[in-house]
Structures are given as C-alpha cells and as structure tokens.
PyMOL Python script that loads the backbone (N, CA, C, O; Angstrom):
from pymol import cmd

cmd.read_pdbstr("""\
ATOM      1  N   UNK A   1       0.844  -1.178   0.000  1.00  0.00           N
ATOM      2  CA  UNK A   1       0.000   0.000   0.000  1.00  0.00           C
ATOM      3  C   UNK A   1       0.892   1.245   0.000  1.00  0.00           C
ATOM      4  O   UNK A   1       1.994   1.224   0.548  1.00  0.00           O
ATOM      5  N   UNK A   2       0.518   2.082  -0.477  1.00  0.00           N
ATOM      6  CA  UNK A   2       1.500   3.180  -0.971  1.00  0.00           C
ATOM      7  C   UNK A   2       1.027   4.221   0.089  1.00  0.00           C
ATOM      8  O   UNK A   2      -0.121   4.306   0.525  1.00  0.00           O
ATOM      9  N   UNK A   3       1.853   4.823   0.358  1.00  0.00           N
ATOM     10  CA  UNK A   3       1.928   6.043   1.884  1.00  0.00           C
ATOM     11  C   UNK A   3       0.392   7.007   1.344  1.00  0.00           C
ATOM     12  O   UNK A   3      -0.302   7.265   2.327  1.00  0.00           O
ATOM     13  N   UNK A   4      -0.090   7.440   0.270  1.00  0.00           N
ATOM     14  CA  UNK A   4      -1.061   8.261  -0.391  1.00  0.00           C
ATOM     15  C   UNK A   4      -2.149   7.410   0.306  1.00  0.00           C
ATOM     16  O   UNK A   4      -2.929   8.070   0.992  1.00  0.00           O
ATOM     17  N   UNK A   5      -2.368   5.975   0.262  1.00  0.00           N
ATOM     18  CA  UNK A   5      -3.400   4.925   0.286  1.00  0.00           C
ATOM     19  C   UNK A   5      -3.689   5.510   2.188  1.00  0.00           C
ATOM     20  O   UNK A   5      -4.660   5.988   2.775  1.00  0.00           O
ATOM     21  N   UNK A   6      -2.465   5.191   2.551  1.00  0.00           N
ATOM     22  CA  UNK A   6      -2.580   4.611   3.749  1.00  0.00           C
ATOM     23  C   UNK A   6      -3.223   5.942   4.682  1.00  0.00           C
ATOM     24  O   UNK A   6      -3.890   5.763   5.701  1.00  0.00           O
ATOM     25  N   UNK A   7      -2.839   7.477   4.045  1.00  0.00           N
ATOM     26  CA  UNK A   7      -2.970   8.694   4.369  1.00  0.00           C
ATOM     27  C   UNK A   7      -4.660   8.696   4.335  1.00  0.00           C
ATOM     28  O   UNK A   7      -5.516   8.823   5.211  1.00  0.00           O
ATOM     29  N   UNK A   8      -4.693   8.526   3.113  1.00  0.00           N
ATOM     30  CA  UNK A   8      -6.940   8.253   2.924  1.00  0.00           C
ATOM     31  C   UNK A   8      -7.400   7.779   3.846  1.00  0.00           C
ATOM     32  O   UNK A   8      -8.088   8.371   4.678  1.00  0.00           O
ATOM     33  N   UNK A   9      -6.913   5.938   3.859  1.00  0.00           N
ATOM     34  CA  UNK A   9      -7.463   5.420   4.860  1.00  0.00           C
ATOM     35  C   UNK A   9      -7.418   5.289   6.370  1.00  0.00           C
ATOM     36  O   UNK A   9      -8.118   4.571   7.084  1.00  0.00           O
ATOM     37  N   UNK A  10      -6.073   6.457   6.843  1.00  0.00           N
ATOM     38  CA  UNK A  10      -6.084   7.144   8.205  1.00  0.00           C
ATOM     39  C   UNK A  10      -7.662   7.951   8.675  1.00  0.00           C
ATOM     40  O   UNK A  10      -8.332   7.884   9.706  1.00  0.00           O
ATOM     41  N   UNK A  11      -7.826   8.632   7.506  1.00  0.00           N
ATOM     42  CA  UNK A  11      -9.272   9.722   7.339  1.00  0.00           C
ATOM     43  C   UNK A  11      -9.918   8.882   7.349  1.00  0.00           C
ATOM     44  O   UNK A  11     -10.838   8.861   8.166  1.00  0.00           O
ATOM     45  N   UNK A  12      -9.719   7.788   6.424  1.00  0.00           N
ATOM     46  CA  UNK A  12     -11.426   7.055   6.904  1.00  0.00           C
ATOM     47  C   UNK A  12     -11.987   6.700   7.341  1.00  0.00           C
ATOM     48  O   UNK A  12     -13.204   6.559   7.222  1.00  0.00           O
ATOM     49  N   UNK A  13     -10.657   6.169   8.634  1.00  0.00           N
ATOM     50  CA  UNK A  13     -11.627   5.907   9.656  1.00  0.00           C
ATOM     51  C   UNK A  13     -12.049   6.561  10.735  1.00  0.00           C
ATOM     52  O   UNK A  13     -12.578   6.082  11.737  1.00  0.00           O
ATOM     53  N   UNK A  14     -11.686   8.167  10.392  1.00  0.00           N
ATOM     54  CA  UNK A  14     -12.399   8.946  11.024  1.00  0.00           C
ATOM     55  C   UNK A  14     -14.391   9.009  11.337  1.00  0.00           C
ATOM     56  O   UNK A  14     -15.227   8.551  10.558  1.00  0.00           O
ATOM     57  N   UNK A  15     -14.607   9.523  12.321  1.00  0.00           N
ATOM     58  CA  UNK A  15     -15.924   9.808  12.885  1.00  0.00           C
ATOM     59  C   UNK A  15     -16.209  10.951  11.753  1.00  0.00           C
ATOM     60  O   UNK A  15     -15.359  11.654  11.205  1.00  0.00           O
ATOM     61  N   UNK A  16     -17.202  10.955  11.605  1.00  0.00           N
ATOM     62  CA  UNK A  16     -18.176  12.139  10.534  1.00  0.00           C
ATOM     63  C   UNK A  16     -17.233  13.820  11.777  1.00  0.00           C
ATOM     64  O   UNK A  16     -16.530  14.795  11.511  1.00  0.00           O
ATOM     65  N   UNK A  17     -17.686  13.373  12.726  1.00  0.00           N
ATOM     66  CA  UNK A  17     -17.496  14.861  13.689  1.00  0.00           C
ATOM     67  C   UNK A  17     -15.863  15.074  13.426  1.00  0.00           C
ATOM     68  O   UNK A  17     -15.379  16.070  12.889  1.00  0.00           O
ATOM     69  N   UNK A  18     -15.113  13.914  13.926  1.00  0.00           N
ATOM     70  CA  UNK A  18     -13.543  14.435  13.672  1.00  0.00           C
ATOM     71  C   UNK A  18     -13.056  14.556  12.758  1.00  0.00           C
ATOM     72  O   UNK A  18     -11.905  14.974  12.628  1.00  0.00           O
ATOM     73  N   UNK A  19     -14.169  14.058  11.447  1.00  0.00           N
ATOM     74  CA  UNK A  19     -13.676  14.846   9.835  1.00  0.00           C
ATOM     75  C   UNK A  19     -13.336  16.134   9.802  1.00  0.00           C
ATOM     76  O   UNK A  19     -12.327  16.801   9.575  1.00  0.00           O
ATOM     77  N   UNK A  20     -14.651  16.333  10.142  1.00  0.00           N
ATOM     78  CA  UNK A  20     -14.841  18.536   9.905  1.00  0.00           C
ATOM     79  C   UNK A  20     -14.150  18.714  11.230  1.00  0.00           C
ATOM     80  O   UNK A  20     -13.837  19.870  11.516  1.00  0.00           O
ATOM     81  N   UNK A  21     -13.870  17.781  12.064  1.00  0.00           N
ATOM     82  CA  UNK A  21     -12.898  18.959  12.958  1.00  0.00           C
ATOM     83  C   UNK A  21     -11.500  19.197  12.768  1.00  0.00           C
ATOM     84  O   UNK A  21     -10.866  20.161  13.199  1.00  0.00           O
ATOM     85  N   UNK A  22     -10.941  17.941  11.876  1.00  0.00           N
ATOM     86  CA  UNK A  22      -9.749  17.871  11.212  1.00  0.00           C
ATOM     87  C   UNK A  22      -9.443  18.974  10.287  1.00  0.00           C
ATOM     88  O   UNK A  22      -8.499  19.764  10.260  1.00  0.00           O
ATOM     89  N   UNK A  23     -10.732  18.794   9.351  1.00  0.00           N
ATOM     90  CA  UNK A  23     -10.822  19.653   8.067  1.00  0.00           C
ATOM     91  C   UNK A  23     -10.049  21.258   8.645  1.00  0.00           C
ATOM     92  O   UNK A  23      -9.090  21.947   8.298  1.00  0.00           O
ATOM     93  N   UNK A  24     -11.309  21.323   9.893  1.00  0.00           N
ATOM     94  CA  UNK A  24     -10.667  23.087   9.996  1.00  0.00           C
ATOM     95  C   UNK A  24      -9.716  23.231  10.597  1.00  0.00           C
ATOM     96  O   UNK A  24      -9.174  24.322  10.419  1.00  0.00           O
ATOM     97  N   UNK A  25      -9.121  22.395  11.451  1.00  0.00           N
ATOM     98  CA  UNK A  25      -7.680  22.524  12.082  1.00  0.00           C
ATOM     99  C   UNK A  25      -6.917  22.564  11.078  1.00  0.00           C
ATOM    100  O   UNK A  25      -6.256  23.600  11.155  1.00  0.00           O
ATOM    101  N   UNK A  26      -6.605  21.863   9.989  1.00  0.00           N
ATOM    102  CA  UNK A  26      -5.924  22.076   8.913  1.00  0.00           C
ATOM    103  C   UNK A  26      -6.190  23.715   7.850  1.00  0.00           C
ATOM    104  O   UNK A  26      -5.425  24.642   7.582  1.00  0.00           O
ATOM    105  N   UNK A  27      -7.428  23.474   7.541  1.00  0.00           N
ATOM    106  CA  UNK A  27      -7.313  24.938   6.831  1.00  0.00           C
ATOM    107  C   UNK A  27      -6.551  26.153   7.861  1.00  0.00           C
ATOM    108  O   UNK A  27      -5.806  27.045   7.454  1.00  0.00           O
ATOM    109  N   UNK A  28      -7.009  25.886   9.451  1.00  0.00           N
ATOM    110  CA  UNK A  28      -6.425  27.514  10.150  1.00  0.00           C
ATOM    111  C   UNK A  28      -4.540  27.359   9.908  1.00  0.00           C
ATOM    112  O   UNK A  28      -3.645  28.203   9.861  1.00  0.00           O
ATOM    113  N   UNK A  29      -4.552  25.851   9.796  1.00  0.00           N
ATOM    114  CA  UNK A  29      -3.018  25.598  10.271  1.00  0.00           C
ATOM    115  C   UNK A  29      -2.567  26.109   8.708  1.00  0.00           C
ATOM    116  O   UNK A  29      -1.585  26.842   8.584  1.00  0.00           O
ATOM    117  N   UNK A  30      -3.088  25.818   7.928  1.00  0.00           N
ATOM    118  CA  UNK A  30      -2.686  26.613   5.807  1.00  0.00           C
ATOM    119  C   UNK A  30      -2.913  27.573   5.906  1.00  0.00           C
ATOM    120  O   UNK A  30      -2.499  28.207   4.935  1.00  0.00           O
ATOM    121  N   UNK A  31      -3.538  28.323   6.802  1.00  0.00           N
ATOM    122  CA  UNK A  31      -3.916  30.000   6.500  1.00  0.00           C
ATOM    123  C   UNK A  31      -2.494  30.319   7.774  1.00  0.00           C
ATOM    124  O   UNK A  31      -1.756  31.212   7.360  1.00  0.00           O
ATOM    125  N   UNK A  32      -2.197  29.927   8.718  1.00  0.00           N
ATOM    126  CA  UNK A  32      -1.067  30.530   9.734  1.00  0.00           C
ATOM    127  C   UNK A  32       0.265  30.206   8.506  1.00  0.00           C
ATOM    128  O   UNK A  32       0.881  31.125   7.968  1.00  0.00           O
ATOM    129  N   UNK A  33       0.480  28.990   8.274  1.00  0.00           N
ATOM    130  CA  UNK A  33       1.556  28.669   6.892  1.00  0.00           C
ATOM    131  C   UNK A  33       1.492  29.871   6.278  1.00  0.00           C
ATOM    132  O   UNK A  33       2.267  30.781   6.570  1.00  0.00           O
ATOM    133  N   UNK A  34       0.297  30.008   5.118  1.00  0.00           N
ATOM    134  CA  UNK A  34       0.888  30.799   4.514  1.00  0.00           C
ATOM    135  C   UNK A  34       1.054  32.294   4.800  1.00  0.00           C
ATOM    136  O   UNK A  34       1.748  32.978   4.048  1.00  0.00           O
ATOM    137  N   UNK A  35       0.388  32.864   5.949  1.00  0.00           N
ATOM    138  CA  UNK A  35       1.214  33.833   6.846  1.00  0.00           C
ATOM    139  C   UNK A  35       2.503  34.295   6.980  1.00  0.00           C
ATOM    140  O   UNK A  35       3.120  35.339   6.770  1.00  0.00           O
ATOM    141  N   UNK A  36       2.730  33.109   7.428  1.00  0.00           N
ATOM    142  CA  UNK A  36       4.368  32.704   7.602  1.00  0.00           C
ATOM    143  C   UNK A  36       5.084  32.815   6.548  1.00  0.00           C
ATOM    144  O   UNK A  36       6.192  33.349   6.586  1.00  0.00           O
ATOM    145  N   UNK A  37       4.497  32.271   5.330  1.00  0.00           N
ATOM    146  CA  UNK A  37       5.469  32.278   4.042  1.00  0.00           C
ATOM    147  C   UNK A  37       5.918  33.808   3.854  1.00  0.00           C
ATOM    148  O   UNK A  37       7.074  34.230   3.854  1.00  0.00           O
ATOM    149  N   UNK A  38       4.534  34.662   3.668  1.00  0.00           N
ATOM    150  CA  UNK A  38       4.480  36.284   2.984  1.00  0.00           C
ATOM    151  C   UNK A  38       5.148  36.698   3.890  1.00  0.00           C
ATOM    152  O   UNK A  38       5.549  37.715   3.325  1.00  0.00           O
ATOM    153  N   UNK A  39       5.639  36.735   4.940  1.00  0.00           N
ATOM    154  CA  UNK A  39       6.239  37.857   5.856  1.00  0.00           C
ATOM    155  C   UNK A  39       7.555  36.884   6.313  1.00  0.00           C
ATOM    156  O   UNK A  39       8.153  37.163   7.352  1.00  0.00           O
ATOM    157  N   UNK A  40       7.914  35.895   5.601  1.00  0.00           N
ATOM    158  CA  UNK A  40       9.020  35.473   5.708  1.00  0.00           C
ATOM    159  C   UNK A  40       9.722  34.501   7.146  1.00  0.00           C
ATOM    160  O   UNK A  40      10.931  34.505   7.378  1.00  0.00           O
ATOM    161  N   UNK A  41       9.248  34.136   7.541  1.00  0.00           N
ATOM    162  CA  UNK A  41       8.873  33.802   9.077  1.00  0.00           C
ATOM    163  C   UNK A  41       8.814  32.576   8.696  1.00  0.00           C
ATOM    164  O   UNK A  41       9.344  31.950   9.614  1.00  0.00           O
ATOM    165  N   UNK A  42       8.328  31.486   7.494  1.00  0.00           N
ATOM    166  CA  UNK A  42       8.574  30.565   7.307  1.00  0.00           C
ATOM    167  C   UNK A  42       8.909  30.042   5.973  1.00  0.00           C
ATOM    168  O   UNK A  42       8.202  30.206   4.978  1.00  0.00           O
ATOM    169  N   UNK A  43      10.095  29.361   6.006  1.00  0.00           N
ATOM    170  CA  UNK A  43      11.138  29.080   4.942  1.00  0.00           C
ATOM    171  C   UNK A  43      10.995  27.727   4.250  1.00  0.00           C
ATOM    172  O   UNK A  43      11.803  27.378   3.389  1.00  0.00           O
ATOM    173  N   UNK A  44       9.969  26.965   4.629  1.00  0.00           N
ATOM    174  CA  UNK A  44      10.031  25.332   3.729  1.00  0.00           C
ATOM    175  C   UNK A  44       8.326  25.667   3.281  1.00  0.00           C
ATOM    176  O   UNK A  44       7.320  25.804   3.977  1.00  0.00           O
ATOM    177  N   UNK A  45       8.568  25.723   1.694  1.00  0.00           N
ATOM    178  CA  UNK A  45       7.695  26.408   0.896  1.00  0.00           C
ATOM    179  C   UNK A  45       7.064  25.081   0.651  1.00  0.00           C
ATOM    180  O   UNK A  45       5.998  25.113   0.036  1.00  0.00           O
ATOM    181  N   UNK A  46       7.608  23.714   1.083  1.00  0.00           N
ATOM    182  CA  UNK A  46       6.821  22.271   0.480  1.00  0.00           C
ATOM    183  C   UNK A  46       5.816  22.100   1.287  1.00  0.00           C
ATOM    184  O   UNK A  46       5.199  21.048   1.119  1.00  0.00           O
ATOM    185  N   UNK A  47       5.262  23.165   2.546  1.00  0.00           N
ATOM    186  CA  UNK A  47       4.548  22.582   3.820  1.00  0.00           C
ATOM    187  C   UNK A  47       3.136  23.216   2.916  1.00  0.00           C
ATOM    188  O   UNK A  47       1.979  22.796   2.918  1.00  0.00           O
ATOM    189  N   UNK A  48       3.689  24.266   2.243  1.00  0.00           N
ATOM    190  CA  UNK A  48       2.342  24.581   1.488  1.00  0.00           C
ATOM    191  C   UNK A  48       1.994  23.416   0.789  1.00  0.00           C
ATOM    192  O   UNK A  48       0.989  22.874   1.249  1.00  0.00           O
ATOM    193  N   UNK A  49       2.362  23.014   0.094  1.00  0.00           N
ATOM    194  CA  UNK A  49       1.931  22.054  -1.076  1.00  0.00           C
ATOM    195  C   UNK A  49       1.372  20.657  -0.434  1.00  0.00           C
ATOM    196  O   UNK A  49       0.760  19.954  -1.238  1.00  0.00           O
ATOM    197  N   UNK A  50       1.464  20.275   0.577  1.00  0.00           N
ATOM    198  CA  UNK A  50       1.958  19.657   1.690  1.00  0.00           C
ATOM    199  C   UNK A  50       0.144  19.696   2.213  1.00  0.00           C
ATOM    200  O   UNK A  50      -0.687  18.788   2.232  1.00  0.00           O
ATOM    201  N   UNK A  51       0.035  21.188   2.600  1.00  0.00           N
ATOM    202  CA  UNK A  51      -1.370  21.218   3.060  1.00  0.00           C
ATOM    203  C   UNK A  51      -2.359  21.235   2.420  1.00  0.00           C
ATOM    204  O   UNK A  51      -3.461  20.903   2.856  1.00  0.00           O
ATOM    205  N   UNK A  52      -2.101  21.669   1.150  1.00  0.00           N
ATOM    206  CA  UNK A  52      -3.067  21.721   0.209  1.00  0.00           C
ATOM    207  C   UNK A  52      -3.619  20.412  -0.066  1.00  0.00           C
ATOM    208  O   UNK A  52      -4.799  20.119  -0.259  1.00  0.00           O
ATOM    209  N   UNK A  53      -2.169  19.357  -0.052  1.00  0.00           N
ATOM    210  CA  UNK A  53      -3.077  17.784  -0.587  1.00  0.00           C
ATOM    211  C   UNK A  53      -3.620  17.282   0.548  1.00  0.00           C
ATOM    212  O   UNK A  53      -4.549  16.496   0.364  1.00  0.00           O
ATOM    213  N   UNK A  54      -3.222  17.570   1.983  1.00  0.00           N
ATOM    214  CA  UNK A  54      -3.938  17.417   3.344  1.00  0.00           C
ATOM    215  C   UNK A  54      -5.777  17.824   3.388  1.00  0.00           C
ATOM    216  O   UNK A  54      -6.689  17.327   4.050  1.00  0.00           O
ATOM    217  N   UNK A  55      -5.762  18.712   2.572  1.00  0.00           N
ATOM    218  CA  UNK A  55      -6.922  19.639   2.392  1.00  0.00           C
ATOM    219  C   UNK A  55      -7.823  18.898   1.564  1.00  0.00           C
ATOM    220  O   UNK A  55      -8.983  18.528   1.741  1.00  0.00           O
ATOM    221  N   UNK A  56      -6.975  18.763   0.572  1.00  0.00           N
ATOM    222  CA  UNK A  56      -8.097  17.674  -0.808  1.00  0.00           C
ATOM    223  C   UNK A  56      -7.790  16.807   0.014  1.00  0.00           C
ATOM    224  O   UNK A  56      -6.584  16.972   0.196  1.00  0.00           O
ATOM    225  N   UNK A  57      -8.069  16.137   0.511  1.00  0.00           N
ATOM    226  CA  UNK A  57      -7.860  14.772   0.690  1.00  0.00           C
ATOM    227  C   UNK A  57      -8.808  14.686   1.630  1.00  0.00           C
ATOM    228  O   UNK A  57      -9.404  13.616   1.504  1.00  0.00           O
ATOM    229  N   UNK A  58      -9.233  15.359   2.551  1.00  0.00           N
ATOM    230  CA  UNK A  58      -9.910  15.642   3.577  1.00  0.00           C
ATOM    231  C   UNK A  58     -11.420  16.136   3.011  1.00  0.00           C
ATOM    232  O   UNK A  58     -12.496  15.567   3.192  1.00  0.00           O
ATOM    233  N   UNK A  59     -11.168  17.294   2.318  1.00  0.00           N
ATOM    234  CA  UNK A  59     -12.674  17.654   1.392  1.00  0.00           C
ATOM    235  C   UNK A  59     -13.082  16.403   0.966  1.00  0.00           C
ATOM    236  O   UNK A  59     -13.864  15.830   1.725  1.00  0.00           O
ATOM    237  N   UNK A  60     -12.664  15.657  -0.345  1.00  0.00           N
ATOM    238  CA  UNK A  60     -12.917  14.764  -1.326  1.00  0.00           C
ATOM    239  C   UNK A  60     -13.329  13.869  -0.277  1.00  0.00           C
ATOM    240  O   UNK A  60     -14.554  13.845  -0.399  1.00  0.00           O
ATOM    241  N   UNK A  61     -12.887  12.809   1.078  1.00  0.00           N
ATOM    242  CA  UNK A  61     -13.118  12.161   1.821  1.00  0.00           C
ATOM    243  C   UNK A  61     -14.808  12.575   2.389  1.00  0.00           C
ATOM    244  O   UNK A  61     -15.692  11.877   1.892  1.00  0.00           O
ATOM    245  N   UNK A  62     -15.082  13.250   3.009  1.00  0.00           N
ATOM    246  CA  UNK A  62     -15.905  14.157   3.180  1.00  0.00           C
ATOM    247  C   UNK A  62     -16.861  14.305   2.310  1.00  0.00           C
ATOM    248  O   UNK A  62     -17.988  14.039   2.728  1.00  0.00           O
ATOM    249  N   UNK A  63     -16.750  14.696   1.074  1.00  0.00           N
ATOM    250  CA  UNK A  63     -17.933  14.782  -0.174  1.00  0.00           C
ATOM    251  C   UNK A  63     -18.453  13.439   0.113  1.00  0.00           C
ATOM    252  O   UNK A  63     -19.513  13.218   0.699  1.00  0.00           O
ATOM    253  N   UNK A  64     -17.497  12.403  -0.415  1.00  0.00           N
ATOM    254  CA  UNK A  64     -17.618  10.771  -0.801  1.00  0.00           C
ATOM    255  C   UNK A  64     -18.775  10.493   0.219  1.00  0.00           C
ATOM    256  O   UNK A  64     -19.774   9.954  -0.258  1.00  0.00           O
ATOM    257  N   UNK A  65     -18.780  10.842   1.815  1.00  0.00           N
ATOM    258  CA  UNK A  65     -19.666  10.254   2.451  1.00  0.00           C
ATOM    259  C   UNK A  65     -21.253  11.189   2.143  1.00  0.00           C
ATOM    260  O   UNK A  65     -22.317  10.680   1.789  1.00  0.00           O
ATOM    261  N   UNK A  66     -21.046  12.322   2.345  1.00  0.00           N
ATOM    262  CA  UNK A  66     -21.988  13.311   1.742  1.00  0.00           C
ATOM    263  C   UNK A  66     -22.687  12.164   0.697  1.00  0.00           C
ATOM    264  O   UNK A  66     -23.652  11.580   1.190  1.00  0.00           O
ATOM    265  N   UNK A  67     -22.435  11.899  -0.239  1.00  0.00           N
ATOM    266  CA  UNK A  67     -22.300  11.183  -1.725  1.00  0.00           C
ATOM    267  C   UNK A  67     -23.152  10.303  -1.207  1.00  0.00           C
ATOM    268  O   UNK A  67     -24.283  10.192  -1.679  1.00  0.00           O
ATOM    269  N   UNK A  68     -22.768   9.628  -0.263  1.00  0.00           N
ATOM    270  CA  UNK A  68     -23.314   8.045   0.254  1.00  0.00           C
ATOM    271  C   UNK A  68     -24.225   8.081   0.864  1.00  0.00           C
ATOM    272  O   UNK A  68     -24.876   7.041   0.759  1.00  0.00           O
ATOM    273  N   UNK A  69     -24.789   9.044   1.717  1.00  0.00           N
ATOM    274  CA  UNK A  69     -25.579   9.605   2.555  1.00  0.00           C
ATOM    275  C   UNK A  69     -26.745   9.885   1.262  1.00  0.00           C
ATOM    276  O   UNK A  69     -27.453   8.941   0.909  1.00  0.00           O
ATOM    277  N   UNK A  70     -26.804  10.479   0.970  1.00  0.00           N
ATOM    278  CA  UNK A  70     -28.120  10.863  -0.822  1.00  0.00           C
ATOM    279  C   UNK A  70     -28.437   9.544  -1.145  1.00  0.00           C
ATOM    280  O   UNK A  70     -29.532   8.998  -1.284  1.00  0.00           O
ATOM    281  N   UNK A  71     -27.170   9.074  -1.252  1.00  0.00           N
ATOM    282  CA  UNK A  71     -27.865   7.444  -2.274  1.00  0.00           C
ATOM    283  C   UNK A  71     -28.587   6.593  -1.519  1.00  0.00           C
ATOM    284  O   UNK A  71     -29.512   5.920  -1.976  1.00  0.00           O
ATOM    285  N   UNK A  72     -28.105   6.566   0.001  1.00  0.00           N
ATOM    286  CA  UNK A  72     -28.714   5.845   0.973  1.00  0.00           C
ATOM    287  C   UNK A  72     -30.524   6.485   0.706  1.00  0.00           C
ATOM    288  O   UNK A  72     -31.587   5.875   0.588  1.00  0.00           O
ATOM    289  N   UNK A  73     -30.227   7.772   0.693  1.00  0.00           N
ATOM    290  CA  UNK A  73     -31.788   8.628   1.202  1.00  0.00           C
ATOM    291  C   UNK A  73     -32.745   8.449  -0.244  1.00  0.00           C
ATOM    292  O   UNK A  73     -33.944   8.170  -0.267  1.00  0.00           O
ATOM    293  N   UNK A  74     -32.196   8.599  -0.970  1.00  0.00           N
ATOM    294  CA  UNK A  74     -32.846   8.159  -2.421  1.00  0.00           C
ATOM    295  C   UNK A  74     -33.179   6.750  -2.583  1.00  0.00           C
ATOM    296  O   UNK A  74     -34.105   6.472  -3.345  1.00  0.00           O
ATOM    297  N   UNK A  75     -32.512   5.755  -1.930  1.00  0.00           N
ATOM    298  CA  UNK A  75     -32.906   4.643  -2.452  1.00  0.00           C
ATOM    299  C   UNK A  75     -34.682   4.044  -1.304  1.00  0.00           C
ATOM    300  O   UNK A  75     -35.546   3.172  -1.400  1.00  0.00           O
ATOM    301  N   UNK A  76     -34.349   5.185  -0.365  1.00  0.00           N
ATOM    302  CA  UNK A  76     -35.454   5.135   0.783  1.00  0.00           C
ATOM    303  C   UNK A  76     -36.962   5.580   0.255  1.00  0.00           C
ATOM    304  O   UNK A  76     -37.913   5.587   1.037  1.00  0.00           O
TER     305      UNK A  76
END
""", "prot")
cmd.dss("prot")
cmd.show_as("cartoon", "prot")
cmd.util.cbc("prot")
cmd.orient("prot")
C-alpha cells in the first residue's frame, strides 16, 4: 500500500465529527503557513503544497460520504 493509500485510509476511519474537525484545524493551520510564508517567518515552501493535498484529501473524503448519505436517502 503506498503512503497516499494509507494517508486516505487514516481519514477514513475517522468519525463524521472528527472529519470537519480535522478539516478546519488544517485549513487555520494553511492559512497561519501561509502567513508565515508572505512575511518570511517561514522558509520550507513544500509545507504549502503539503497542506493543500492534506486539504483535498480531507474535502474529497468528506464529499464521498456526503455522496453516500443521498444514495442511501434516495434509495429510501
């Protein structure tokens, strides 16, 4: 299983609640990053890129159940 796989399926087995609480700990922690970047205060420019796939990965996880949740309610 490749480190990408294993990163998803850390999230997945998250609780619906510690999704979105993950979700926003991460976006405040990408908005303090890139703070840091513009005023120079922080120097490893990969933590951006870094959070961003933290971010998709977390949204897209998130939709998917959203996703599953409709089909469940539609098929009702």
């Amino acid at each position: 299983m490749t480190r990408v796989n294993r990163k998803a399926d850390e999230i997945r087995r998250l609780s619906d609640d510690d999704l979105v609480k993950e979700l926003e700990e991460v976006r405040r922690r990408f908005f303090s990053l890139r703070l840091g970047w513009i005023t120079r205060q922080e120097s490893n420019h990969r933590l951006i890129s870094q959070m961003k796939r933290r971010i998709a990965r977390l949204e897209t996880i998130h939709r998917e159940r959203q996703l599953a949740v409709q089909a469940v309610a539609k098929k009702e």
